[in-house]
N, C-alpha and C positions, 0 to 999 in steps of 0.2 A: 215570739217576743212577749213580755209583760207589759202593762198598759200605760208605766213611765218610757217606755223603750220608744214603744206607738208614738207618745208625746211630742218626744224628742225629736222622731223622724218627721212627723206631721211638719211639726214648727219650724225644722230645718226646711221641707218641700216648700211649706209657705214664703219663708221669711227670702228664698231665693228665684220663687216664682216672682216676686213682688220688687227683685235686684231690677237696677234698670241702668240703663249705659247713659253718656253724657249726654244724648240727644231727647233723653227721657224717655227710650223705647225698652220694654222689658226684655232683659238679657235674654233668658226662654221664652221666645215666642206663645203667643196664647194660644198657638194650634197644637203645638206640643206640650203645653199644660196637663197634663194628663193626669183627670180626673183621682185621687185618693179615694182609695177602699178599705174601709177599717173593719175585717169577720171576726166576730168575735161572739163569745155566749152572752145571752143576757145579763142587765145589772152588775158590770165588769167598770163600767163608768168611762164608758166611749164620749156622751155628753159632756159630763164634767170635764173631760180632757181639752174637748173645743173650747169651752167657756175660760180655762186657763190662757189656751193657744192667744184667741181676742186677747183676754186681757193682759197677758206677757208681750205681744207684739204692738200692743194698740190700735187693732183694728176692730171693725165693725163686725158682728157676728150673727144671722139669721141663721136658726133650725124650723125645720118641717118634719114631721113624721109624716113618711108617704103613702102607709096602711091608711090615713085617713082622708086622702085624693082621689078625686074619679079623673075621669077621664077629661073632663069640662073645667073642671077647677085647678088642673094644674096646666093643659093644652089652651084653658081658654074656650072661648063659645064661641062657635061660630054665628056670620051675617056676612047676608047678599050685598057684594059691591059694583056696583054698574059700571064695564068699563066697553070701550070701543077699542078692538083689534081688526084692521084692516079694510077699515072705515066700517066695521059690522058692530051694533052695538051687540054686550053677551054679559049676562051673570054669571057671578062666581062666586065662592064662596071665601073668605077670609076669617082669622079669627082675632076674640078679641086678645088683650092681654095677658098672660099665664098669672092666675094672682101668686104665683112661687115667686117670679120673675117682676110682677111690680111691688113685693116686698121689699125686693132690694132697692131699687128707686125710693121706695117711699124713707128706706131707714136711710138713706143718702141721705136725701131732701132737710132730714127733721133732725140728723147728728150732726149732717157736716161731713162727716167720716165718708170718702169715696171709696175705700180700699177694704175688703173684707172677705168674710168664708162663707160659704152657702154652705149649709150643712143636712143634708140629705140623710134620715134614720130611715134604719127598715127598706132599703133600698130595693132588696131582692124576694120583699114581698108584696109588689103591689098589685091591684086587681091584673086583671086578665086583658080588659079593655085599655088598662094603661101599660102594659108592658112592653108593644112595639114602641111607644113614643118614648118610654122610660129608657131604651135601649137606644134610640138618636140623640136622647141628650149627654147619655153619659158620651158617645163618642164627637159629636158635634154641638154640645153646649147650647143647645136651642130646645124651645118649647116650643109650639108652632111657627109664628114667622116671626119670634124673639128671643133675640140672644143673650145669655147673660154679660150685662155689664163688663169692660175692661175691667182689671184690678180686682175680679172675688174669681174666687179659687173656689174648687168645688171639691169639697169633701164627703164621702159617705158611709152610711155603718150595714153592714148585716149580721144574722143572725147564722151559723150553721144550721143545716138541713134538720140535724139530731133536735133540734130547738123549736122549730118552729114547723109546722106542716103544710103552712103556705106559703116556704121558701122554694122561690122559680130560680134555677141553677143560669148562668150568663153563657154563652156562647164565648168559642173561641174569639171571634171577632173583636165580641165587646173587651171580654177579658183583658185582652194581647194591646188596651186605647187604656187600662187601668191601673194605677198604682197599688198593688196588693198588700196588704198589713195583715196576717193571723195573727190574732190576742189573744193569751192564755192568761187563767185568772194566778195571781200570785199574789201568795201575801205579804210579801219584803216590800214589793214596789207600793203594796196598800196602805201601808203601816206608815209610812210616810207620808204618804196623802193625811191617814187620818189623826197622823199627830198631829199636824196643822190644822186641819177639821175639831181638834178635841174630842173626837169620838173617847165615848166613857170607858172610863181604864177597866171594867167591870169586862166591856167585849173585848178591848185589847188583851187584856191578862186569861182571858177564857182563850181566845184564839192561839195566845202564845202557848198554851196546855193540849188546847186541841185545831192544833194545825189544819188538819185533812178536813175538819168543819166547817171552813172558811170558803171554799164554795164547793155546794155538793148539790147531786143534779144523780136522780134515780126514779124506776117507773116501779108505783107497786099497786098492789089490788085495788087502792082508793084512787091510781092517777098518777100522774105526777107530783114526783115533790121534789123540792130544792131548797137551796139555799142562798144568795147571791151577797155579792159585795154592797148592790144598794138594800138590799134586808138590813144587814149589819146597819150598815150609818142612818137609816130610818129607825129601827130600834135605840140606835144610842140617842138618840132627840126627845122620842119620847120620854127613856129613861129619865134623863134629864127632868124635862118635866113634871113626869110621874112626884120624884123626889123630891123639885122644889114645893110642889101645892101638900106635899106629905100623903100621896095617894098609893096607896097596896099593889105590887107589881105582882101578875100571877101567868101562869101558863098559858089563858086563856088569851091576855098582852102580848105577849110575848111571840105567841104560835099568829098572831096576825100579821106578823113581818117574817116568819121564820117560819118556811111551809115544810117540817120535818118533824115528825110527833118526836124524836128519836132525841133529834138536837135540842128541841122546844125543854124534855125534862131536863135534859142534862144541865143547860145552860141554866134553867129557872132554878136548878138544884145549885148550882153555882154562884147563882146572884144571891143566894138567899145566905148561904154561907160567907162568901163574898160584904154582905150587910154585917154580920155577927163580927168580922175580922175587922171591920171598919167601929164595933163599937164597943168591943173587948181590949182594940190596941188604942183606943181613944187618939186617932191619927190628928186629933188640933190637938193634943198636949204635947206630942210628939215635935209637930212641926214650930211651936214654943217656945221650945228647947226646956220643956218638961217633962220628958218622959220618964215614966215611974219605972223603980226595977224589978216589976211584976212584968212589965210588957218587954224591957229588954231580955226576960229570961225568957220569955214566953218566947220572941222570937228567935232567939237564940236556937232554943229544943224544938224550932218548929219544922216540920216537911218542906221540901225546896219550892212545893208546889203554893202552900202557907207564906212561903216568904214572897215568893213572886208577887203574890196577890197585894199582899202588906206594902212591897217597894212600889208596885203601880198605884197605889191612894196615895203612898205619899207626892210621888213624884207628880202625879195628875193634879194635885192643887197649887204644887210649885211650877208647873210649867203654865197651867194657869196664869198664877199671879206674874210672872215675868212674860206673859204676853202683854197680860192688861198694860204694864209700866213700860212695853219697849210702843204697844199702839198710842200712851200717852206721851210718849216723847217722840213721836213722829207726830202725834197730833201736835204740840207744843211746837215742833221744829216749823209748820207749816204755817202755823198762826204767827209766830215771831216776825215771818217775812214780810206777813199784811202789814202786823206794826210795824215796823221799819220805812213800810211804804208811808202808812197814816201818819210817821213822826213828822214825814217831810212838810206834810199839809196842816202841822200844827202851829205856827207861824203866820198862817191866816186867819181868815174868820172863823167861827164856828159854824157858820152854815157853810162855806166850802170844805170845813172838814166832816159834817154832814152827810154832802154830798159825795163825797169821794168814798164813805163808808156804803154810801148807795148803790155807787160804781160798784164797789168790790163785791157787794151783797149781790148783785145784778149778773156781775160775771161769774162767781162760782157757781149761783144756782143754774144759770145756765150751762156752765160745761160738766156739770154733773149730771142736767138733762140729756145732756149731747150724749153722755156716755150709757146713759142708760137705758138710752133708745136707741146704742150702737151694741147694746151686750156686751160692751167692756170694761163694764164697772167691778173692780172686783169688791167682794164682802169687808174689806179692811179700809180697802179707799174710800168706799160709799158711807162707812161709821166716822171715819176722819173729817171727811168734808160737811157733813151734815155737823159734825162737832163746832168746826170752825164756822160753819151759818149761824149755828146757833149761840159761841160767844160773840160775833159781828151782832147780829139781832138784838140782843138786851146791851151788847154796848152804845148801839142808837139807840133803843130805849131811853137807855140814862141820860143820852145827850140832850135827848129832847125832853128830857124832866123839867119843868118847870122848878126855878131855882137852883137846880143841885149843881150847876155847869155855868159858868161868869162866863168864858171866853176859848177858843182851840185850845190852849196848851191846858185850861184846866180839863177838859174835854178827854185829851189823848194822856194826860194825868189818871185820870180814872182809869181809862183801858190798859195803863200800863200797871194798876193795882191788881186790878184784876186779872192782871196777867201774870204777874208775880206770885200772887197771892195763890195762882194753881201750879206755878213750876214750885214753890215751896210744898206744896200739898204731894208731886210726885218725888220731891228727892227723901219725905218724911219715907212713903210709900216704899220706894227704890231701897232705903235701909231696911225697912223691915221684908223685903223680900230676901236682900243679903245676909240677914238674919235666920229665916226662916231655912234661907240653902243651907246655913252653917249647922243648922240643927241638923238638917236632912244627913249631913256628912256622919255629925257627931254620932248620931244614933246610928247609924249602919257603920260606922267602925267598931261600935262597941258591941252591937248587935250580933253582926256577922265578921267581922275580923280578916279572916285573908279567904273570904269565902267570893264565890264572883257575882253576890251583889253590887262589891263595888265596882267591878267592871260595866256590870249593866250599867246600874247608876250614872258612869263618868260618859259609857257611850251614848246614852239614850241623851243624858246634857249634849252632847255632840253634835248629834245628828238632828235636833229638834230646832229646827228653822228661828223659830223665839226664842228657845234658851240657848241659843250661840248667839242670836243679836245682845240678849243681854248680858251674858259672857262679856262679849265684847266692847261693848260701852261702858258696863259698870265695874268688870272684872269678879274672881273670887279664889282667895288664894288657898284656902278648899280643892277648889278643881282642877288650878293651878298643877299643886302638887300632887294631887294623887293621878291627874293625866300623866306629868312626867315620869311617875314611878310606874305607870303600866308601861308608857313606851320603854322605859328601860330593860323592863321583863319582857316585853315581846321579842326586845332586839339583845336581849342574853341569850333568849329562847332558841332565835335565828342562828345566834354564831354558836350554841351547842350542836345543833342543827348541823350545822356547815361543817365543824368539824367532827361530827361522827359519821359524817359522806365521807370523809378525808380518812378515816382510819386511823384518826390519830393516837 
């Protein structure tokens, strides 16, 4: 299976270990919980799957790599406890707490959050001295005389053999107590990950030319080399970087995320050309709605490999820009409710509308701690709530201005200016993105005509988690119709189809 498939099973295994009947007792018993095993090669993004799992189910999420456990830190230390058996007194030995196992206590304790995944890396490589004990917990849920908590689910990753050379193989035993997942690397199911990610259209458009590069894994006279899915998305950040400070991207970059001399030219020979096609097609005049007809002819005569490239810059700034406007109208959507709240307390004093902004200040930043000391904060939610801290903060500021605020309603007067004053600032925003898609269309009909850019174009808006929310909110009658005319032609496609089975 590919490592959405993994996902899907994981979060199905969870979300129904976690089912529980009317007497509040889990449907599947925790003796039969059986343990998840995620094998899979390196840098496939086993982690990042957990860290979705938490944050789509809302629970708590502790990982541990177990390559960095001995025997004492994850069993605990032993000490002499004095006890009396049969009127003889006798020492014995006990141990203390597993620190794996009072992790989870502690992230309880400090979230709130009682229900969670223990997630176990590197499972089938740990020392020598830890592998009998490592082999009782998978089947019995215990680290010396402590068991993991009700309510956390126990997930784990290894590496195949071919991978690692200090992978110890499980026993029938253990095996036969585990839930088995092989993950193979795939780049349909990644590609979607990393639209959401933003990963730089420079490695998407390179992967979509050179597929079989996407992860590769060979032994030559210098070693080992490879190539993995977290290479990719580590390289596309730097990139990023690189280009905002105006810094020189070279082989030398490049071959630090990307341990393949072979891939390192190619790709650098790509980003470089890649730059030139970004600054011969001048992609901000384009997205304008200025494109010169030196660049529509250009692309016109250009190779399919040329055009790819050219439709991924454009498209990467437009899905961009209609991330930023659907995250400010969720952020907008979330603050609205505060005020609504703060309208009611406008009516009072100004210091209990004060106070109540206190309240609210108090409790967001708290459950934003909670979450992110349960690892289920995701990267959207965590920029949204700090947003709305941060218009809560300077609208107490002004409240307590000296002068600028008589009484509550002039108080919550203000906050609704400035609240206004930024839903006008994204609906300016919102046009000029509807603007910017319209170009996108314009130019690739003119461009490319009945060639299947536009199908990329209309399906890559499709399937991009943001440019369907914004699709959807804002609409675009662009996409509108040139969706309906694909489906039309797929489904003339189908009934010629059909009837040249029939013999007609």
């Amino acid at each position: 299976m590919n490592i959405k498939q993994a996902k899907e099973a994981i979060k199905n295994s969870v979300r129904l270990y976690l089912k529980k009947d009317e007497y509040g007792e889990y449907r599947i018993p925790i003796v039969r919980q059986r343990p998840i095993f995620l094998l899979g090669a390196p840098g496939i993004g086993k982690t990042a799957i957990m860290e979705q799992i938490a944050q789509e189910l809302g629970i708590a999420l502790v990982s541990y790599s177990m390559t960095h456990h001995t025997r004492q830190s994850a069993l605990g230390l032993p000490f002499i406890v004095h006890k009396v058996y049969g009127g003889k007194p006798v020492d014995i030995s006990e141990y203390t707490m597993s620190e794996i196992i009072a992790s989870l206590y502690e992230t309880m304790e400090e979230s709130g959050i009682r229900e969670g995944i223990l997630f176990l890396d590197e499972i089938n490589c740990v020392s020598e001295t830890l592998a009998p004990s490592m082999l009782q917990f998978l089947q019995y849920k215990v680290f010396g005389r402590h068991r993991v908590p009700d309510g956390w689910i126990i997930v784990t990753a290894g590496n195949p053999p071919e991978y690692n050379k200090s992978v110890r193989d499980f026993d029938v035993v253990t095996y036969d107590r585990l839930k088995v997942l092989e993950v193979e690397p795939d780049l349909g199911a990644w590609k979607e990950y990393a639209s959401e990610r933003r990963i730089h259209s420079a490695v998407l458009n390179y992967l979509e030319l050179k597929k079989d590069h996407f992860y590769h894994m060979e032994t030559t006279s210098k070693g080992r080399s490879f190539v993995t899915a977290r290479g990719w998305e580590d390289l596309s950040e730097i990139l990023k970087l690189y280009e905002e400070e105006g810094l020189a991207v070279d082989e030398e970059l490049i071959g630090q995320y990307l341990r393949n001399e072979r891939i390192v030219k190619e790709f650098s020979a790509y980003y470089d050309l890649y730059q030139k096609y970004k600054k011969d097609y001048a992609v901000a005049d384009i997205l304008a709605g200025h494109a010169s007809p030196g660049a529509v002819g250009k692309a016109r005569a250009a190779a399919f490999d040329e055009r790819l490239s050219l439709l991924g810059m454009l498209l990467d700034k437009v899905k961009a820009d209609m991330k930023e406007v659907c995250d400010e109208a969720a952020y907008l959507s979330d603050l609205r409710g505060t005020l609504l709240a703060l309208k009611a307390k406008a009516q009072g004093s100004l210091s209990e509308l004060s106070q109540f902004m206190e309240k609210q200040l108090e409790g967001r930043q708290k459950a934003l701690e909670s979450l992110q000391r349960a690892n289920s904060l995701s990267d959207a939610d965590r920029h949204k709530g700090r947003k709305v801290l941060a218009f809560l903060e300077e609208g107490k500021r002004g409240l307590l201005a000296e002068g600028q605020v008589r009484d509550a309603s002039d108080g919550f007067a203000l906050l609704k200016d400035k609240f206004d004053a930024e839903v006008s600032a994204m609906r300016l925003e919102t046009e000029r993105v509807k603007e910017e898609l319209h170009a996108l269309f314009v130019f690739v009909e003119e461009a490319f005509a009945e060639g299947n850019e536009m199908l990329i174009l209309v399906t890559e808006l499709t399937v991009d988690a943001s440019c369907s929310r914004f699709l959807g909110l804002f609409g675009s009658p662009d996409y509108q119709r040139h969706n309906q005319e694909l489906m039309l032609s797929e489904r003339q496609d189908e009934l010629q189809e059909q009837i040249a089975a029939l013999g007609l």
